[in-house]
N, C-alpha and C positions, 0 to 999 in steps of 0.2 A: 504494500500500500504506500505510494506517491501521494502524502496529505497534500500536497501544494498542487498538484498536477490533479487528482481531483476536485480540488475548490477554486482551480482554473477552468477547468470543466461546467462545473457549475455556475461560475461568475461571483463565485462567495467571495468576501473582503471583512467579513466580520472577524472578531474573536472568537480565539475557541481554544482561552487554556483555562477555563473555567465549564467541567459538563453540567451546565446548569438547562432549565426547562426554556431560557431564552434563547440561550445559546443553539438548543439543538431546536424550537420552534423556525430558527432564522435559516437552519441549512438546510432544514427540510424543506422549506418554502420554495428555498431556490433552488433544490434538486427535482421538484416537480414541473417547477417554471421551464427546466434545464433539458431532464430527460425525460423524452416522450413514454409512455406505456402504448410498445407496438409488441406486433408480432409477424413483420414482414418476413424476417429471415424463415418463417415457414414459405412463404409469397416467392423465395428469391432462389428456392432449392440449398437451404442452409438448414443445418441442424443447430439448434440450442443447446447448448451443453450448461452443465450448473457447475464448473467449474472454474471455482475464484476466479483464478489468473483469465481465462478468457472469456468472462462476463466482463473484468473488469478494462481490458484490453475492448472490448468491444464498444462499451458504452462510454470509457472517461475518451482513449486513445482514437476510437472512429467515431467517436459522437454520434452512436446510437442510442436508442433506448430498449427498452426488454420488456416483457411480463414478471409479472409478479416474482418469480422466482429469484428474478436478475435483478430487478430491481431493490427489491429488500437484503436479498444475502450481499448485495453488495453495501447496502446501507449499516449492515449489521456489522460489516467488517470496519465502515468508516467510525462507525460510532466508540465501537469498541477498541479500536487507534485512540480514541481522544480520548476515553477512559470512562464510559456510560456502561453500564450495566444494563447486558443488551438478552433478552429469550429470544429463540426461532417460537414460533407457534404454526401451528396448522389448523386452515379452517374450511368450513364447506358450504360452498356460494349459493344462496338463493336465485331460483330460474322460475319467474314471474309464468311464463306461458306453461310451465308444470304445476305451477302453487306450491314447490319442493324446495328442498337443498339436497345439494349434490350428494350421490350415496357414498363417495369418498369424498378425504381431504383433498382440496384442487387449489388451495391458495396458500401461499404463504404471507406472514407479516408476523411484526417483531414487538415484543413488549420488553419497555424499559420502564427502571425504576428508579427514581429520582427521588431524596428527601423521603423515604418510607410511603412515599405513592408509587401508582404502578400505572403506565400511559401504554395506550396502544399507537405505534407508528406504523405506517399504510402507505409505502411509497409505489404502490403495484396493482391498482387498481384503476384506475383511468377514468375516462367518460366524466359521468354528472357524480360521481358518486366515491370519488376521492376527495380525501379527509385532507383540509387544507393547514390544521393545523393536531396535536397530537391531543390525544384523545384519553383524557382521566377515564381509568376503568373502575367506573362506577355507577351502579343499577340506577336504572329509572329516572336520573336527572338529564335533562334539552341540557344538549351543548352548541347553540347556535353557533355555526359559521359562516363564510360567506357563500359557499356554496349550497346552507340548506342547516336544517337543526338535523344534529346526530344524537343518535341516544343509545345506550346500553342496557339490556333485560339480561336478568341472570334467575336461571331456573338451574335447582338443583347441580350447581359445578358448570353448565352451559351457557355460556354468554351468546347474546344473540344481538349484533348491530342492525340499524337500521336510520333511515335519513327520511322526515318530513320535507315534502315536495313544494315548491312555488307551482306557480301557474307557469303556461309557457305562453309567448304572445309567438306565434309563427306568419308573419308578412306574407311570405310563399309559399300559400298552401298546396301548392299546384303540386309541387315536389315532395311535401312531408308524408308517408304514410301514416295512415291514423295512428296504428298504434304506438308509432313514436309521440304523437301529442297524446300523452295518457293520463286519463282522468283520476286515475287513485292519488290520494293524500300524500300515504306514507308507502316505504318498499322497506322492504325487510331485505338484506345488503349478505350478511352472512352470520353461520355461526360459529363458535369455536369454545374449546378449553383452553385451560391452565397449564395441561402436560407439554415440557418442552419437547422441541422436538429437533433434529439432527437433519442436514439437507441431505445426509444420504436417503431419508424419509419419503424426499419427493421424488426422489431420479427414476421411479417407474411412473409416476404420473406426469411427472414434465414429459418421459419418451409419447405414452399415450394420448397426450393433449394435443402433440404436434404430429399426431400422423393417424387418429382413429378416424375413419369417414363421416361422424356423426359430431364431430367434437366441434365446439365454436370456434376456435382459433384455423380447424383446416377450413371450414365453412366460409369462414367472413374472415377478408384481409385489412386490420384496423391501426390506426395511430391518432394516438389522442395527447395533448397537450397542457397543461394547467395555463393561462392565462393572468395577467396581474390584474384584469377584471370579470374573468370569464373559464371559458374551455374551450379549445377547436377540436374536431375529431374527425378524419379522414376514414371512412368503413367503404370499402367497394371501390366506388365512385362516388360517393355522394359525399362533399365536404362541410361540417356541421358549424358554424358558429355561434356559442351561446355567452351571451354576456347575463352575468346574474345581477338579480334585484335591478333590471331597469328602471321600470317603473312599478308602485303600488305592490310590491311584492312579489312582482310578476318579471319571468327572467324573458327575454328575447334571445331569440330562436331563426336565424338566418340559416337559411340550405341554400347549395349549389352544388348539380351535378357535372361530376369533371369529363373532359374527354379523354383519351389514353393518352395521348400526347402533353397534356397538361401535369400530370400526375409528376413527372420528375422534376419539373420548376415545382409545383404545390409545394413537396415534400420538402425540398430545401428553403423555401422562402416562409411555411409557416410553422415547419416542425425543424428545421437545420439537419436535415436528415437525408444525406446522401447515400445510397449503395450502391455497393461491387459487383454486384449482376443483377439481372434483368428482371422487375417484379411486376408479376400478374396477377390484378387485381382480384379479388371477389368476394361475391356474398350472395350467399346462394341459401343463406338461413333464416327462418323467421322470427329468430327472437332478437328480441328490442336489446341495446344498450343504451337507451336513455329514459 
């Protein structure tokens, strides 16, 4: 771990010899500002690998970004450089168009503990529905942010995330499918335990995510960005931009669909996201990320 050559990456200039909750609110902030939550390199005939050294060669040194996997184990490594006190956790994602969570664990994220609290950080989840700032693990209090109020339920040892929604104002309806402008309140986001867990834990569901014919990542080719007012998200062809709390509580909701030819200025111009080979778009799934 290059701490300088990562927080050049990020565009960090803050301090950070004190692992206090401001200190790592501020780098978290700008490592989701920084690196996108994609998963092209399935799109571009790459394998993922969950190994340190070439997550982290991919995302500080070619300024990619990852899923969930890459994203966090990478974060866990930075954190844990500056001296935080850092758990892997595993948890299993709610899928809206089933009313379920996933029969295994499919995500990873990290809980640190600070001052005899315990936060949960989420730098691997993308869309509407990444956590902008870390998250006190604790039942049944609204932790509004700007993206939305988060809150924790804890039933018997299982914690269960979940994000009250705005409204959405969409201009171009012409382009939105409905069930991206979706009418429920609240979404239940994921659930998880307390048992740590080992990234050698994931490496049969990282292989399985990136290559089962049913799975959302070979389905829908995505990159999503945090915004310092918003989120952009590029799924298929169609590129999202939401800026939150425009007006009255209500987040706006701008689409455009790209044509093939655009896709490789998009990707550099709104995500800084260049690749080594050739990526083919898709989405060919019906379930909503937003």
């Amino acid at each position: 771990m290059d701490i300088q050559e990562y927080f050049a990456r990020i565009s960090y200039r803050g301090r950070y010899d004190k692992p206090d909750l401001a200190t790592l609110t501020d780098i978290f902030q700008h490592h989701i500002r920084a690196v996108p939550f994609e998963n092209l390199s399935i799109h571009c005939g790459e394998s993922i690998e969950l190994d340190l050294e070439a997550t982290y060669n991919k995302i500080v040194r070619k300024k990619r970004g990852g899923w969930c996997m890459e994203n966090n184990h990478l974060l866990s490594w930075v954190l844990k450089t500056l001296g935080y006190d850092v758990t892997l956790l595993g948890s299993k994602v709610y899928v809206p168009e089933y009313d379920a969570y996933a029969d295994e664990i499919d995500h990873l994220l990290l809980k640190v503990v600070l001052d005899d609290k315990s936060y949960i950080v989420d730098g691997g989840f993308g869309m509407v529905y990444q956590i902008w700032q870390p998250l006190e693990l604790i039942s049944g209090i609204d932790q509004p942010q700007t993206p939305g109020v988060f809150r924790f339920l804890e039933e018997s040892g299982v914690w269960y995330l979940e994000k009250v929604k705005r409204k959405q104002w969409v201009p171009n309806q012409s382009v939105s499918a409905s069930h991206n402008v979706e009418k429920e309140v609240c979404r239940r986001v994921y659930l998880f335990t307390l048992q740590p867990r080992d990234i050698e834990e994931f490496r049969a569901r990282n292989a399985h995510l990136q290559t089962a014919p049913d799975s959302l990542f070979v389905t829908k080719s995505m990159c999503s960005l945090q915004t310092p007012d918003g989120v952009r998200a590029l799924v298929g062809w169609k590129l999202t931009e939401i800026k939150y709390n425009y007006k009255d509580n209500m987040d706006l909701v701008e689409i455009r669909i790209l044509a093939d030819e655009e896709m490789e200025k998009t990707l550099k111009e709104k995500f800084n996201v260049t690749l080594d080979k050739k990526f083919v778009p898709i989405n060919t799934s019906r379930l909503s990320l937003f």
